[in-house]
PAZAPA-4460 file (N, C-alpha, C; in steps of 0.05 Angstrom, whole numbers, plus 32768, in hexadecimal, padded with zeros to 4 digits):
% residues 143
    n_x    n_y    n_z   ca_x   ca_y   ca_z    c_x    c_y    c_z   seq   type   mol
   804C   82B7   7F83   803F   82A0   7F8F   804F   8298   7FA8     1      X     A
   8045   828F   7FC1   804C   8291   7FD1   8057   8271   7FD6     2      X     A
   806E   826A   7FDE   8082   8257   7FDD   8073   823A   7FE4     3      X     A
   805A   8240   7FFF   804D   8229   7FFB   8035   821D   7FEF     4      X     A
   802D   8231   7FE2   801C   8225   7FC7   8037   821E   7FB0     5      X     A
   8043   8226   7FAE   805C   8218   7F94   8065   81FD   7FA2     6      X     A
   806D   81F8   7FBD   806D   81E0   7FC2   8059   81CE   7FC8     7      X     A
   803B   81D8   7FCE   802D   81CA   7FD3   8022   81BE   7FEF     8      X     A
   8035   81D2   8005   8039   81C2   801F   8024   81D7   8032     9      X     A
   8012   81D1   8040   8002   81E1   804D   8006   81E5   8065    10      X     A
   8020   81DC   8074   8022   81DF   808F   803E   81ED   808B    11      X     A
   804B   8201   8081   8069   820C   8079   8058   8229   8090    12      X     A
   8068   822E   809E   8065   8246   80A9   8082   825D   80AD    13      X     A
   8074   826D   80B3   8088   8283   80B2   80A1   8281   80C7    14      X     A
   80B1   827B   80BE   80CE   827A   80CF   80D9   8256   80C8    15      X     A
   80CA   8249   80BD   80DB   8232   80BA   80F1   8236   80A5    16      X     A
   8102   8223   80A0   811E   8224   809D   8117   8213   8084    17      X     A
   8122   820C   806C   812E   81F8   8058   813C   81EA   805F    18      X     A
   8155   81F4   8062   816D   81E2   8065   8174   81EC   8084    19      X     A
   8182   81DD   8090   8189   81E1   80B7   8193   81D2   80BC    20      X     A
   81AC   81DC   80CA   81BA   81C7   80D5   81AF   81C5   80EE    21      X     A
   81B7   81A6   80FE   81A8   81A6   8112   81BF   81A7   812A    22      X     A
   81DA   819F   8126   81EB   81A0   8132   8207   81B1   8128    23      X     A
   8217   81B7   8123   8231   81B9   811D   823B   8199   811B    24      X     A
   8237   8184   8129   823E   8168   8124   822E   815E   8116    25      X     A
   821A   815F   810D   8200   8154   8102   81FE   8160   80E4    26      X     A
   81F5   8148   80D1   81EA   815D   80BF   81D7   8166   80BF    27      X     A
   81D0   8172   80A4   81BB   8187   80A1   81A4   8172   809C    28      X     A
   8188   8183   80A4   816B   817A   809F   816F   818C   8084    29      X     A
   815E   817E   8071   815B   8188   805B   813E   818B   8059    30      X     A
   812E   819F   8054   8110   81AE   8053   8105   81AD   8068    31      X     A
   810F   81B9   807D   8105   81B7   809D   80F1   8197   80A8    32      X     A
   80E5   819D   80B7   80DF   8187   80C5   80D1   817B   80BB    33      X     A
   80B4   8186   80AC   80A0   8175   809C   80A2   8162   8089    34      X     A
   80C4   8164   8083   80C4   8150   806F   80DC   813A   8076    35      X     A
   80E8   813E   808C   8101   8131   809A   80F3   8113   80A3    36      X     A
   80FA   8106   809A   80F7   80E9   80A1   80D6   80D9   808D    37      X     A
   80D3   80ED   8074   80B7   80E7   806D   80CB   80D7   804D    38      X     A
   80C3   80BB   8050   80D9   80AB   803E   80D1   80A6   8021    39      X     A
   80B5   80AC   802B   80A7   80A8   8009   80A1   80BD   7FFD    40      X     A
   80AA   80D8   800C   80AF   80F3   7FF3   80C4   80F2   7FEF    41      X     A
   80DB   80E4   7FF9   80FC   80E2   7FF4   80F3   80DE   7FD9    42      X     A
   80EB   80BD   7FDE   80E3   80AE   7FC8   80DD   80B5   7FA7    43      X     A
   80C8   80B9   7FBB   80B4   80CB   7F98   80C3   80E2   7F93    44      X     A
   80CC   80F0   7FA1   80DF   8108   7F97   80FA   80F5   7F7E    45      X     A
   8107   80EA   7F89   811B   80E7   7F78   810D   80D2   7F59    46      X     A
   80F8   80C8   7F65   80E3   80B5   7F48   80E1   80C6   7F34    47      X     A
   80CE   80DD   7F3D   80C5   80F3   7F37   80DC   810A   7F26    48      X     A
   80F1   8109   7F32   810E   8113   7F22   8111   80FE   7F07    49      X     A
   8117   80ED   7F0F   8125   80D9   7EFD   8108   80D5   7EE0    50      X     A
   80F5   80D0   7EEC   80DF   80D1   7EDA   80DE   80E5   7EC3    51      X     A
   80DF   80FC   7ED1   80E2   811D   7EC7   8101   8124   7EAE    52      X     A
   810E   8116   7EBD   8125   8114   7EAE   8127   8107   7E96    53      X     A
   8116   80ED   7E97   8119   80DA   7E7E   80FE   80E5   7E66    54      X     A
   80F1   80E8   7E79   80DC   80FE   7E62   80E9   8110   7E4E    55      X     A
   80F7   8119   7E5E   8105   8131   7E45   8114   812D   7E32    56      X     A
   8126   8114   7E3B   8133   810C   7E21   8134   80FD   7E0A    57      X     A
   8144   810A   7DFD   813B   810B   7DDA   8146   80FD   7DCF    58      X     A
   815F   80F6   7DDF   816F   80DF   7DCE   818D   80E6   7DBE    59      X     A
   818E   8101   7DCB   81A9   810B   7DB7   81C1   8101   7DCD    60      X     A
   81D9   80FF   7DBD   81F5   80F5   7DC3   81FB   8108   7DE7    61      X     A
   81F1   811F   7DDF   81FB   812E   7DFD   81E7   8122   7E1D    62      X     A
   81D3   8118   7E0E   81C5   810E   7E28   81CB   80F8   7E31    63      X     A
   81DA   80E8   7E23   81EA   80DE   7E30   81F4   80CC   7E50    64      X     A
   81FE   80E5   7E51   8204   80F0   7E6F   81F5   80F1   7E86    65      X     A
   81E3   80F5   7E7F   81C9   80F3   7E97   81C9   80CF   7EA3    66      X     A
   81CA   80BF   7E96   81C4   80A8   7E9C   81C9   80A8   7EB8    67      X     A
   81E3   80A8   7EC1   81EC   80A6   7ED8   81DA   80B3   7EE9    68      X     A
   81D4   80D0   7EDA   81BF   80D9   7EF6   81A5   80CB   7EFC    69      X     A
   8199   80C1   7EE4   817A   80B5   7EE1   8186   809A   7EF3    70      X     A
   8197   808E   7EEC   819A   806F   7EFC   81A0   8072   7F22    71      X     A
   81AB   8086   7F1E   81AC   808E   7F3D   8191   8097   7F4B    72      X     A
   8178   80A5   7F3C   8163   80B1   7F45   8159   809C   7F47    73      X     A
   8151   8081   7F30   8149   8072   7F3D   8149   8056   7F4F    74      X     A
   816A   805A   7F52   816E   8047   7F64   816D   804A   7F84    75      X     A
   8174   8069   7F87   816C   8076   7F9D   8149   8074   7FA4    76      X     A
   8146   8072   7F93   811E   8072   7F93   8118   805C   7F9F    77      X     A
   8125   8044   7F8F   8128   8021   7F9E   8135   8022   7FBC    78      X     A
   8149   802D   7FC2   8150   8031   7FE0   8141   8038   7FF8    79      X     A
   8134   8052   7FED   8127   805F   7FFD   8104   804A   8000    80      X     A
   80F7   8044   7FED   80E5   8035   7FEB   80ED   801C   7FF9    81      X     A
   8102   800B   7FF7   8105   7FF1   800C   810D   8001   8026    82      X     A
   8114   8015   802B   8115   8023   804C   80F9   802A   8054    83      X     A
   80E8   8030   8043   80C9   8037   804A   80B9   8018   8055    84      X     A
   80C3   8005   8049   80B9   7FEE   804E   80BF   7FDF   8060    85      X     A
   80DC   7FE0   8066   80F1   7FE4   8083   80DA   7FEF   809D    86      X     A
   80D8   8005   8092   80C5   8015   80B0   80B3   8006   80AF    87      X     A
   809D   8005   80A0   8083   7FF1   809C   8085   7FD9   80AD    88      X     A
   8094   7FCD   80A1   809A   7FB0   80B2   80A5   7FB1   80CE    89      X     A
   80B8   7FCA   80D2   80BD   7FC7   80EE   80AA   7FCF   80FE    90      X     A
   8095   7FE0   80F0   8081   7FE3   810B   8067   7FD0   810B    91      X     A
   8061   7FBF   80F6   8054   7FA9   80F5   8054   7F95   8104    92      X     A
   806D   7F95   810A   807A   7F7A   810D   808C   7F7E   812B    93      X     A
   809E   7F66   8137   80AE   7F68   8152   80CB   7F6D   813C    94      X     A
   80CF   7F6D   8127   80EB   7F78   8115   80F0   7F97   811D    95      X     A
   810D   7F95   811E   811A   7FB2   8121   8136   7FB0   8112    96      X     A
   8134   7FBC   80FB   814D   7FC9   80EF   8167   7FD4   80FC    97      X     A
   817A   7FCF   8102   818C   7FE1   8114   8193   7FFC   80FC    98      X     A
   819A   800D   810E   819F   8024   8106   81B4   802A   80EE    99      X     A
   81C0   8019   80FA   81E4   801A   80EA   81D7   800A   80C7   100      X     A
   81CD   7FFC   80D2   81BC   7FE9   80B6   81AB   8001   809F   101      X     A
   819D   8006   80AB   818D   801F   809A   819D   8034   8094   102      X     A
   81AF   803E   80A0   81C6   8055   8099   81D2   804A   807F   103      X     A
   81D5   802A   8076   81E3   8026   8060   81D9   8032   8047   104      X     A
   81E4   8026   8032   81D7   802C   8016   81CD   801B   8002   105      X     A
   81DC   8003   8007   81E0   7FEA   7FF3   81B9   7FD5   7FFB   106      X     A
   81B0   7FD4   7FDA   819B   7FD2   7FE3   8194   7FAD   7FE8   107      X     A
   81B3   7FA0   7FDF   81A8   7F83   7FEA   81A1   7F7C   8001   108      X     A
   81B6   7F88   801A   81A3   7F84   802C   818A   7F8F   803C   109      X     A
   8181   7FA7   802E   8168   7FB5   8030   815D   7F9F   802E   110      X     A
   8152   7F93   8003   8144   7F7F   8006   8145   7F6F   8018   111      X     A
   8159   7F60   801D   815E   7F4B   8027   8151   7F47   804D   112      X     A
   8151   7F62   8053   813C   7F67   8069   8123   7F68   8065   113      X     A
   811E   7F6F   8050   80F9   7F75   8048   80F3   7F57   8041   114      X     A
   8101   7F47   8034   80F5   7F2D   8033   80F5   7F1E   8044   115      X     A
   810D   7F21   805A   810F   7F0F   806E   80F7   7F14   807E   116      X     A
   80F1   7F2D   8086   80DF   7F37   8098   80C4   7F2D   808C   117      X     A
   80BE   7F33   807A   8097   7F2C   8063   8094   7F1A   8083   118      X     A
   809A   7F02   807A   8090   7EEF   8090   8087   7EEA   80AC   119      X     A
   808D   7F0A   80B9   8089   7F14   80D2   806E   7F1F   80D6   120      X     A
   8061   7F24   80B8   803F   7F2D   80B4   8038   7F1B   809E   121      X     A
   803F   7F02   8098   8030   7EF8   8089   8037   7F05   806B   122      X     A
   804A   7F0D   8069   8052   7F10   804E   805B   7EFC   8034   123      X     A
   806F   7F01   8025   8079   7EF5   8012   8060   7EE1   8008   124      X     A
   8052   7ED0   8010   803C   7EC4   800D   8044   7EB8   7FEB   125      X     A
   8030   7EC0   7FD7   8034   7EBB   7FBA   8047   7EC4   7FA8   126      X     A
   8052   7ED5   7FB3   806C   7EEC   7FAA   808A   7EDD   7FA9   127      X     A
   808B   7EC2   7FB5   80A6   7EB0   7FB6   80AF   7EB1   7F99   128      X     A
   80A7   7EAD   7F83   80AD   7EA5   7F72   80AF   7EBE   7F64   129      X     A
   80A7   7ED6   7F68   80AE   7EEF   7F5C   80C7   7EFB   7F74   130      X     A
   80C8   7EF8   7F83   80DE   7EFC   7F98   80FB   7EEE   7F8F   131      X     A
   80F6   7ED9   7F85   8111   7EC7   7F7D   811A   7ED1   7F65   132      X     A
   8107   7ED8   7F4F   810C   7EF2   7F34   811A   7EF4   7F36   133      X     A
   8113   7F11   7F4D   8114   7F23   7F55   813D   7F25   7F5E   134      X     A
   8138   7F10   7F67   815D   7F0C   7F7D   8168   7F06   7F66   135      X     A
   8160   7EF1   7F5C   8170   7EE5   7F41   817D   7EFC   7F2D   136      X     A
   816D   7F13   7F2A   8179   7F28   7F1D   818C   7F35   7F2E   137      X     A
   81A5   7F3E   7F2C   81BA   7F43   7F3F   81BA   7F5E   7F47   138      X     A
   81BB   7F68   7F5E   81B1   7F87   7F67   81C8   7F93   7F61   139      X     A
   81E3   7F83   7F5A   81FA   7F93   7F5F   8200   7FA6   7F57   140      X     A
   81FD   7FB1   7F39   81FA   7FC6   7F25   81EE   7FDC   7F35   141      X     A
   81DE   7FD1   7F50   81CC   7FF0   7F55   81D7   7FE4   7F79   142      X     A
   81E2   7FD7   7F7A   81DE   7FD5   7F9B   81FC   7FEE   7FA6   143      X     A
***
């Protein structure tokens, strides 16, 4: 079977690359260009792991161990999803993220941009009171 029916992707042509560096200073693009900057297959990719992962387990003493990976898949899932919403709002709206800001990891102040911003399109609206929950539960464990 031919690699882009297994992945599913209908524009893969002959000579693209997987992995490439783009500089010697730079790092690597990971699955050439069609998928470089596309935030909600990041997303769903690592959902989609972590999902996959908890399916399978059975519950014995050796699995254990995985936790760490499953809590990382989906907190990364939460990162990448408030950066998708990041872009949304910045092109909605006169908001711009600086660069150095989005390069971080820690997702309080992700949120803490996505709520500030709602209000730039008429957001947050009825959601105040699920928003305050929301903060009230402490991100630290995952920020």
């Amino acid at each position: 079977m031919p690699i882009e029916q297994m992945l599913e992707i209908e524009d893969l042509k002959a000579g693209d690359v997987l992995v490439k560096a783009v500089r010697a200073d730079q790092e690597t693009i990971l699955f050439g260009d069609w998928l470089q900057g596309n935030w909600d297959l990041y997303a769903d990719g690592y959902k989609s792991a972590a999902d996959r992962l908890v399916d399978q387990i059975e519950g014995t003493p050796l699995e254990d161990r995985l936790i760490c990976p499953v809590f990382f898949m989906y907190r990364h899932f939460i990162e990448l999803r408030l950066k998708t919403l990041i872009f949304g709002l910045d092109n909605l709206s006169s908001t711009q993220i600086s660069g150095n800001e989005l390069a971080k990891h820690p997702l309080t102040p992700l949120w803490s941009y996505v709520r500030t911003h709602l209000g730039s399109i008429g957001g947050e609206g009825n959601n105040k009171e699920l928003f305050d929950l929301l903060e009230a539960r402490s991100w630290s464990w995952i920020s």
